[in-house]
N, C-alpha and C positions, 0 to 999 in steps of 0.2 A: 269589466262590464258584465260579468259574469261571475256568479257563486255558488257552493253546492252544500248543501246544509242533510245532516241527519237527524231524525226524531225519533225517540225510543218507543215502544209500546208501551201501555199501562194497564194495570188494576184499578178500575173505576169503583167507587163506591166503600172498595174495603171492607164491606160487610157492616158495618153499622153507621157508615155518611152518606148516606145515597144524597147522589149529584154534587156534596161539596170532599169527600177525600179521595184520595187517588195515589198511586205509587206509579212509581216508572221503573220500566223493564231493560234489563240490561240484557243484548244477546239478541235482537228482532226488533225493527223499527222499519219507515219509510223514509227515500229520501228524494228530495227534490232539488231540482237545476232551474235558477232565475236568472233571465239576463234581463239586463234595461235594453229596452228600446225605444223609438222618436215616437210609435204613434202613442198615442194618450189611451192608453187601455189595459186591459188583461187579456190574455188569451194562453190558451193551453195546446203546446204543441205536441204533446205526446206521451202516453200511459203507458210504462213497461212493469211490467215483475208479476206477481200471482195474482194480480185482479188488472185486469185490461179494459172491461166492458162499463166504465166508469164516463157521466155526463163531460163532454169536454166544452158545452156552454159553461162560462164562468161562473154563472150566476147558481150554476146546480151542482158545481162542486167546491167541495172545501177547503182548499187551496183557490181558488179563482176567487171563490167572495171573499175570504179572506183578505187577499191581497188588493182587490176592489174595496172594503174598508179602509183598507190603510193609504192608498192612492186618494181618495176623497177626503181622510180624515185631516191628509197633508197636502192636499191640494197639491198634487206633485205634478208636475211640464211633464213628465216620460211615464211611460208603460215597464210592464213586464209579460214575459215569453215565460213559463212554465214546463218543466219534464220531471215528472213524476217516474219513480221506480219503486212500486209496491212493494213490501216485503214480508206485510199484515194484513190475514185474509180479512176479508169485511163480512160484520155479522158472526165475529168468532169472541167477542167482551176482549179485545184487548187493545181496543179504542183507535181503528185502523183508518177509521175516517179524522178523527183528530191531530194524528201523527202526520196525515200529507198536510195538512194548513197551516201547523206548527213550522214542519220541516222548509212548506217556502216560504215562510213568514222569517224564520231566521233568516236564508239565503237573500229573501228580497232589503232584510234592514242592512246586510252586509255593502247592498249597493248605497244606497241610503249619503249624501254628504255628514247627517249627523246621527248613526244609529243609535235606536231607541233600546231603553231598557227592558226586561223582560215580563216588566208588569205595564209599560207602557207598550207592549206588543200584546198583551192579554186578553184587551177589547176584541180587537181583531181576531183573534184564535176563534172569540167567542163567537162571531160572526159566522166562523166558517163553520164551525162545530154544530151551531142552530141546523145545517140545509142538510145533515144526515140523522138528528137525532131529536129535530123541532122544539128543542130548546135551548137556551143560552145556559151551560151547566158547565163548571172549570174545572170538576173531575179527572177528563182525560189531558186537556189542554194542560192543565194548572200544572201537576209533575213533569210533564214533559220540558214547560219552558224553566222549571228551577230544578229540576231534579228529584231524586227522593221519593220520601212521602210529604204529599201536602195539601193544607187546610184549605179550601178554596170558598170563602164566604162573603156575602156584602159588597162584593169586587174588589177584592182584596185576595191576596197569596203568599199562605204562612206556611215553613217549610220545617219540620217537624222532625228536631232530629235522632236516630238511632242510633242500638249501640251498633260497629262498625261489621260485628259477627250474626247479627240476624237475617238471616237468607229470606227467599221466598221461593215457592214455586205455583207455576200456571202450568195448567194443562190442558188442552187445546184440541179435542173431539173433532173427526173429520166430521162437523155438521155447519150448517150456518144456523143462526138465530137472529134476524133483523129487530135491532134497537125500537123503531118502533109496534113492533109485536110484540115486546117484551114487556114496555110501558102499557099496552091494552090494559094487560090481566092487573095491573096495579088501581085502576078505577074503581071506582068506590069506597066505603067506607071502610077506616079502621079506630082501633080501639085504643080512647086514653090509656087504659093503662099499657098497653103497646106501646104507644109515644115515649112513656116515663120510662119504659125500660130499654126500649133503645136510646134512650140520650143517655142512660146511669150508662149503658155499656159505650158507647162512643164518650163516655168520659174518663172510664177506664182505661180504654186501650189508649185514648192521648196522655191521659198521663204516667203509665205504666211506659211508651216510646220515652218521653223527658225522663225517668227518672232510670229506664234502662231495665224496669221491674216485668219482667217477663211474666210471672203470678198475676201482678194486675193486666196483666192481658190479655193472658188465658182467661181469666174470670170477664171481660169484657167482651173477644172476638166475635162476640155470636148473632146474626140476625136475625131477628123478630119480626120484621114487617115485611118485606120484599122477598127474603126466599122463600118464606112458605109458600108464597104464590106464584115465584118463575120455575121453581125449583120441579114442579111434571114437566116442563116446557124440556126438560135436558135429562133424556132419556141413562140412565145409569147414576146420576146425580149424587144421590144418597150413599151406592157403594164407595163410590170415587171419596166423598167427605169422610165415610168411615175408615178409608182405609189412610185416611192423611194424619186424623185422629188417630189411628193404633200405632201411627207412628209418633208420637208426643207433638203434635204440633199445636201451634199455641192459638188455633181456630183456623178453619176454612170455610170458603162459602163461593157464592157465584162471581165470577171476577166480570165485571161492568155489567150487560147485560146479559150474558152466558151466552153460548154454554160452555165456554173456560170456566175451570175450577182453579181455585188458589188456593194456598197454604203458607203459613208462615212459622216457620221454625227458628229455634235459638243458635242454630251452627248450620253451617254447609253441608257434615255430612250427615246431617238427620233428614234435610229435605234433599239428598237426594236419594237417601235410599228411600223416603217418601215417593219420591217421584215415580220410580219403578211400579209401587205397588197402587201407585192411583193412577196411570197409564195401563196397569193390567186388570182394575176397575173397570175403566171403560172400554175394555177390548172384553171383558167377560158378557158385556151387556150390548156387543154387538155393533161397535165403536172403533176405529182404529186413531189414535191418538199421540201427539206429541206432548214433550214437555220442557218448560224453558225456566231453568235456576238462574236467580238474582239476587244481589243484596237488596234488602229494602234500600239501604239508601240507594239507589239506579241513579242512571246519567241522565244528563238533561240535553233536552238538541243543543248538538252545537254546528259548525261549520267542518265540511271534510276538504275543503279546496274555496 
């Protein structure tokens, strides 16, 4: 009558898919506890771990609508009971509000007579992901529920696969940056030729992942539209990229909506000794900071009990 699911953290956006690519993080996630019960509803009974002060009306958090989609969508007789244990600060781009929706979306289909697959649980993520970020985007949700890095487009989730030794790293600034503040600065206009060069480069680095050509990725990683403009919003930004770059990495940029940095490198130990010198980036700039090594391909939520 009860389940307990985990959901990884992610790199939203990647640098050249804003709102449809995304990777999952291995090493930091949220997770959540659903039990069924008689009355016909949602409710949240309890927020534990590094963010507490979160809405426990269902309807305002991400996990509760969530699960409120999916009780409607199946017309289901019973309810679910909700305990969340943070793990991902919110406001930090490593998609902290996505990971609790995901995480009781898995626990709740575990209850489920016939659980659902992980594109049929997809809707729903999106649901919950709209009520911290005001829009339906599969960025954060999409890796989480398959893993990986993956394409999230059309309603649709293609999971894009890597060679098995390319690492990543986030780094993770004691600041918050609220998702919808970061979207502000994106209004107005930008420029064709902008557009053209960001799709040549998100066509790179997808096909440079399939063919395992690390050249074509480097020459792709870069983005043109969105960090020029979040990119003051994260105070030391620029040193923290240069120094992931003096370490050969094959691009870095804002991870989801910052002010986490990421970087992707060809082997383990190049991003971590990345890592050091773009945590001592943001400590030069006034910044005290974490940082969390993964394969790109990361785990996907699954069940811990």
């Amino acid at each position: 009558m009860s389940a307990t699911a985990h959901a990884p953290a992610s790199i939203g956006n990647v640098a050249v898919g804003f709102d449809i690519l995304g990777q999952s993080i291995a090493g930091i996630g949220d997770q959540a506890t659903v039990r069924r019960i008689d009355e016909a509803l949602v409710r949240i009974d309890a927020i534990r771990g590094c963010v507490r002060d979160l809405p426990l009306e269902p309807m305002q958090n991400t996990a509760g609508r969530a699960l409120l989609a999916m009780r409607e969508a199946l017309d289901l007789p019973f309810g679910f009971a909700i305990e969340l244990e943070k793990g991902i600060a919110l406001g930090s781009g490593m998609g902290g509000s996505a990971a609790s929706c995901v995480a009781a979306l898995v626990a709740a289909n575990a209850l489920l007579e016939e659980p659902l697959s992980a594109a049929q649980l997809y809707p729903f993520a999106l649901d919950g992901e709209a009520v911290s970020s005001g829009s339906r985007h599969g960025d954060n949700v999409g890796p989480m529920l398959l893993g990986g890095l993956v394409l999230a487009a059309h309603g649709r989730l293609l999971r894009i696969e890597v060679p098995e030794v390319w690492h990543s790293v986030v780094v993770h600034p004691d600041a918050v940056l609220e998702t919808r503040r970061a979207r502000q600065v994106l209004q107005g206009t930008f420029a064709l030729t902008d557009f053209v060069a960001q799709s040549a480069n998100l066509s790179l680095v997808l096909s440079g992942c399939q063919r395992g050509d690390a050249e074509l990725v480097r020459a792709g990683l870069a983005d043109v539209l969105v960090e020029p403009r979040r990119a003051p919003l994260i105070r030391g930004f620029h040193a923290v990229k240069d120094a992931a770059l003096a370490h050969d990495a094959m691009g870095a940029s804002i991870s989801g909506a910052g002010p986490s940095v990421f970087a992707w490198f060809e082997t383990r130990s190049r991003a971590a000794a990345a890592a050091a010198a773009m945590v001592a980036a943001f400590e030069q700039a006034g910044q005290a900071a974490s940082a969390f090594l993964s394969p790109i391909n990361g785990p996907a939520a699954a069940l811990v009990r």
